[in-house]
Structure formats: C-alpha cells, structure tokens
N, C-alpha and C positions, 0 to 999 in steps of 0.2 A: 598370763596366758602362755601355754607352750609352743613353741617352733609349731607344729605341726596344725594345732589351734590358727596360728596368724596363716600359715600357708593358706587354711582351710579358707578361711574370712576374707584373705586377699584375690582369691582365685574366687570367691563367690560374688567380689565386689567388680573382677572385671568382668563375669558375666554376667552380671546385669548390667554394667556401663555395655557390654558388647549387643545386650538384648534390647536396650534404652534405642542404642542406635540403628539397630535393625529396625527399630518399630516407626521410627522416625520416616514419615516419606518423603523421597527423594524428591527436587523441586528444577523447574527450568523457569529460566528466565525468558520469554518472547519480547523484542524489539522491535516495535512496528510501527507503520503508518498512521494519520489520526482518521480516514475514513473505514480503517478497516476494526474499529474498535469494537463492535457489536456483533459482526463476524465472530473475531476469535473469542468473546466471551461466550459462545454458544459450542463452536469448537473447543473449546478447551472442556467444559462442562463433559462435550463428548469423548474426549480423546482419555481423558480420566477414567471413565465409566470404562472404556473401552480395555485401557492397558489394566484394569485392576480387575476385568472378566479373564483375559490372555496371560497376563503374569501373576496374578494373584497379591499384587503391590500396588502400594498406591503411592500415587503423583501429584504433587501441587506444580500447578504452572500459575505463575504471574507474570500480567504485560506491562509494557511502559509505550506509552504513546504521544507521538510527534508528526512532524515535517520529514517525510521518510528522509533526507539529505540532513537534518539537525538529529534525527535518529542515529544515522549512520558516524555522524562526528563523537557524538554522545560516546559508541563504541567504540570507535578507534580511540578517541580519549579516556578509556578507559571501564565504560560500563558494562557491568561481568554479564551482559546477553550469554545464554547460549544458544542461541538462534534468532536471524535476521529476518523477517517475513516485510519485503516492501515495496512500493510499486514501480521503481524503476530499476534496472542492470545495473547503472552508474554508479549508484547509492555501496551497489556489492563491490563491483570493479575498485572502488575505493576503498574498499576494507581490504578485496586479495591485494590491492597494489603495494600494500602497507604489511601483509601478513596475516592480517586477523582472520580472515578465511581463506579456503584453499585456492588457488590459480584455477583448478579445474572445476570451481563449485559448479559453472551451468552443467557439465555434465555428472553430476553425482546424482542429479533427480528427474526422469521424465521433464519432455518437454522443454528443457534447457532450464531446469529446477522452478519450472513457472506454471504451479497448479491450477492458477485461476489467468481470468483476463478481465479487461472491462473496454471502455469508449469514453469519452466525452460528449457530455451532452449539455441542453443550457437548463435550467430554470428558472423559472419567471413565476411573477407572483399572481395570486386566483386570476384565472379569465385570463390571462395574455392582453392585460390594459395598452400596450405597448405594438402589441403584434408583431411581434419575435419570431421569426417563422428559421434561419438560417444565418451561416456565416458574414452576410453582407449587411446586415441588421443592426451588426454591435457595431457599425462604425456612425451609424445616424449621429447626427446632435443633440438629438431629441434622449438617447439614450445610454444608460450608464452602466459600466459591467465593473464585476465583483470578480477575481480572480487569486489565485496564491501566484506568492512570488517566485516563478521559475529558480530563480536560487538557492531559496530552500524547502521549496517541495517540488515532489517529482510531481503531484497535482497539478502543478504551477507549469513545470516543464512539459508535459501532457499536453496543456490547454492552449500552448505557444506554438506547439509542434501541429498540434488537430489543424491552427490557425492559420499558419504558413503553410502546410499540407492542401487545405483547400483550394486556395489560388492557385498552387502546381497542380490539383486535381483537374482544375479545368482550363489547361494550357499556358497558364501563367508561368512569367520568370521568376526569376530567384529577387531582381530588382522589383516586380510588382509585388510579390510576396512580403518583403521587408517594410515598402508601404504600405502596406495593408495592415500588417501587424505593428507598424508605428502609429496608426490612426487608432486600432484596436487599444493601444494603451493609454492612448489619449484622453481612451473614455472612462479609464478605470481612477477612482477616487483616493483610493488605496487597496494594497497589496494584503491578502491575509498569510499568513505563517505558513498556515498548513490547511490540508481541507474542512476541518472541522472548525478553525479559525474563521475563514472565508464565508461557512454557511453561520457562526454566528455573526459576524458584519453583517451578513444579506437577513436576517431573518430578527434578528436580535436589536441590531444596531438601526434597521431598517434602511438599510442602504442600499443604494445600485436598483438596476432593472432588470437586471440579468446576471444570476449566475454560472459560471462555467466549471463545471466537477463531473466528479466520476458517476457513473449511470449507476451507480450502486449508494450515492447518498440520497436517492429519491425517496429509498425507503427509511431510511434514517430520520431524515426530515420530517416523515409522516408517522414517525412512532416517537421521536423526540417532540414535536410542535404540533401535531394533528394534521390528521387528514382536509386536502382544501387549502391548504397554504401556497400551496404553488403547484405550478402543471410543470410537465418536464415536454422539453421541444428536443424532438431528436432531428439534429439537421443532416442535408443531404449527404454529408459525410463526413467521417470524421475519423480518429486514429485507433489502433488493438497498440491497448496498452497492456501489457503484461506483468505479473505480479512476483517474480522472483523471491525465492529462498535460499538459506544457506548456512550452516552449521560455523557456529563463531570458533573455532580452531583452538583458539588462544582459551579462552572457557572451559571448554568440554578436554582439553589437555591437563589443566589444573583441577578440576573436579570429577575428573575420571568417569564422563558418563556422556560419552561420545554415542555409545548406542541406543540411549532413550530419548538423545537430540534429532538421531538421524531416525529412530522410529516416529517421533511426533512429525518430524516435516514428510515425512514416507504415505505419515495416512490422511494426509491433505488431500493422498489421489483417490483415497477409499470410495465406494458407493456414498457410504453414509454420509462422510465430510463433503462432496461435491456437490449433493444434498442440500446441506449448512448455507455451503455458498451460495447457489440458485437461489433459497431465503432470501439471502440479503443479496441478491440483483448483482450478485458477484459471476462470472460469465464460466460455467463448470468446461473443465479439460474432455470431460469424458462426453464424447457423441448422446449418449441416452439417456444421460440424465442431464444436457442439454437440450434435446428434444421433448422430454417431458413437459419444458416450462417455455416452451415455442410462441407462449403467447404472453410470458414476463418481458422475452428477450427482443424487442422489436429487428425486425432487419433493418441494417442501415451500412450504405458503403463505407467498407473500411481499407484502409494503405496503413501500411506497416510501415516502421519507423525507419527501415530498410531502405525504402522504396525513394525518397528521395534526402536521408540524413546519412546515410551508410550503415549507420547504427547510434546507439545511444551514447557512446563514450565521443564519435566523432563529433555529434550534435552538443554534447559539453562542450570541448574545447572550440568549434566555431561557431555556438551559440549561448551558452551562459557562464563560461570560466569569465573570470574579471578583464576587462577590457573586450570582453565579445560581443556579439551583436544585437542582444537582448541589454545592456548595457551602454550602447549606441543609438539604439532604439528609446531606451526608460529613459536617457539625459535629454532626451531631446522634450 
C-alpha cells in the first residue's frame, strides 16, 4: 500500500473512532438518598427526554442508593458521583469541607440548592391498632418505634431533630427534650441504615409499631407493598426538612462535563420535575405547583432546623459526632 493509501485508511480510521465517540451518550452518575429512589427514576426518565428535545443528544444517568451520610463517605472515598442529591446540608458540608464540592455550593442553585423539602411523619400499621396519634405516644411501653440510625442517615437525623424539636415546641427545655428523646430510643428495637432499610424492618421484618420517615415514603410503601398496610399519622408538629444538591467538583473536573451536571440539578426547579416530585409526596419549591396538590400535602406545624439547633452542621457536632448527645442518649 502507498504513503498516501495509509494516510487515507488512518485518517478514515480516526473518524470513525471520532464518530464511534460522538455517538456514544454522555452519562452522569446521581448519588443519592434511599427514600428518594423512585423519584429520581422517574426524573431521570424525564430529564433524558428532556435534554435529547433542547440538545439533540442523549444522556444516560445512573443512581447509586444509600444512607444519605454512607452516600456521602461513598464519595468522599472515592465514588465518581457527578452529582450529590440528599436529604440533609451536613452530608454536603462534608464533601466541601474536604473539597469534593464547591464551599459555595448552597448558593450555586435556588433555594440554598434545595429543590424539594419534606417533614416527618409516623406510620403505623392498618387501623392504628396502637392509637398513635403524636409525639408523646412513642414513649408508651406498650409501644415500639422503627427509626434509622441518626449516624448514618440524615432520615435518622431528621426524626431525632422532629423529636427534640417537639418538647421546645411546647416550652420545653433542652434537659426535658433530651429526656424525651432518651425514652424515645428506648423504644426502638433496632436502628435501620437508611430509610428504605427501616421501612423494610417495619414491613418486612414486621417489627415496631411505629414508623418514623420522610412524608414521601407513604407513597413508596403503597406502590412497593400495597395499598392498606399502614395509615400515615401526621403529628402536631414536626421539622422542614430540606433536600439539598450539588455538583461533585472533583468528577465533572476529570470528565469535562460540568455543564450537563449543573443542567440536570438546574431542572430539578422546572414545572415539569416539581411535578415528578409532588408524585412522589416530595414537598415542590414552586408555590403552584404546590398548590395544585393542597390536598396530598396535609398542613402541619413546622420549625426549621434553625429555630432551635442553629443549623444542621451545629446540630452534628452537638448532637450526632462521636461522643455527642445522641451517643449519650443510645448508651444509655
């Protein structure tokens, strides 16, 4: 073959390895919570449809699903996320603390980059055998509550925070508080991982009489296990827990595709994804299309995590870092 022959075949051979790779669609990785698994399978489905109408390319997204806090180590240890979707600050603040996302992530997205929200609520099984009605309920003797383990979910840390929050709601101190939530663990059998742990212990395992999770596993439950398994008791108060995101830094730096990470968590705020969420009893950012579904979303008093922890990184270190009060509380 002549000089000008191979030129021809080697230049024909890189474009096709160049066209091979165009054709290939580009992929993200989402790292996320375990209640929020049936969410983003529907978002994802959508956000694909979406970017391959606007760009004319198409996107694989694959999730990996945990204990938003065993999530978060996952990454910091190493897991090529390029994007963090989970239910508490801390989980994030521990990835900037270390680098893997930006220092300013809460400001890179509306809302302090927290598309959705949700609450705390109990579940109980058909009929409320028990009569479960409120906060002061889970400490009977009579009865047993299923919870995740504040250490590695932020479910877990949610449901500790709703707990103590209620006592201060109604004039309580910080010392009746801590009693309260050391009687509240008294009743618990064991601790599940993560949310989707915890409801199979309560449903699976048939334990407990009370479960304590996000107002957004009621529907999970009844499209995983059927309709009729359990009623959802929304007590007189309880905490806005917020869903934070945030583009993994360290990822989308090494695989050059920082703008289809910050477009995917961008349309989390869309009509349509807020939508998705309201579905699945996820609490939407947008006034209208939380109004539309007025009668999924029950009212129910709620205190921000603000109001008496400072915030979520403080409520870590003097309530679930090692040797803290939740720690103090579960030895005893």
């Amino acid at each position: 073959m002549n000089t000008s022959a191979i030129k021809w075949a080697l230049g024909g051979l890189v474009l096709g390895l160049a066209g091979l790779a165009n054709a290939q669609p580009s992929s993200l990785l989402n790292a996320s919570y375990d209640v929020a698994r049936e969410f983003y399978k529907d978002y994802n489905a959508a956000f694909v449809a979406h970017y391959k109408k606007t760009t004319g390319k198409d996107v694989k997204v694959d999730q990996a699903h945990g204990g938003s806090s065993a999530q978060a180590r996952a990454v910091n240890d190493g897991l090529a996320a390029d994007v963090v979707t989970f239910n508490t600050t801390t989980d994030i603040e521990f990835l900037a603390s270390n680098g893997v996302v930006a220092k300013d992530w809460a400001k890179k997205f509306p809302n302090d980059a927290s598309p959705t929200t949700s609450t705390m609520l109990f579940l109980v099984r058909n009929g409320n055998p028990k009569n479960i009605k409120d906060w002061n309920d889970l400490i009977r003797p009579d009865v047993k509550v299923i919870v995740v383990n504040p250490k590695t979910g932020g479910n877990g840390r949610y449901a500790y925070l709703a707990a103590w929050g209620s006592v201060k709601e109604k004039g309580g101190s910080d010392a009746e508080a801590a009693d309260f939530v050391t009687k509240l663990f008294k009743n618990v059998p064991v601790l599940g991982k993560g949310g989707r742990d915890a409801t199979s212990i309560f449903l699976q395992r048939n334990m407990g009489d009370v479960l304590i999770t996000f107002e957004s596993e009621v529907l999970s439950v009844e499209r995983e296990f059927g309709k009729g398994k359990v009623d959802a008791v929304y007590p007189s108060v309880s905490i806005l827990a917020e869903n934070p995101v945030a583009v993994v830094e360290r990822t989308v730096n090494k695989k050059g595709d920082r703008k289809l990470a910050t477009d995917y968590l961008a349309w989390l705020y869309s009509d349509e994804a807020q939508e998705i969420a309201a579905k699945h009893a996820l609490r939407p950012r947008s006034e209208k299309v939380l109004a539309k579904h007025a009668d999924l979303f029950k009212p129910v008093k709620l205190f921000t995590v603000g109001k008496y922890f400072g915030s979520l990184g403080e409520a870590q270190k003097v309530h679930f870092n090692d040797g803290g009060q939740f720690d103090k509380i579960y030895a005893k």
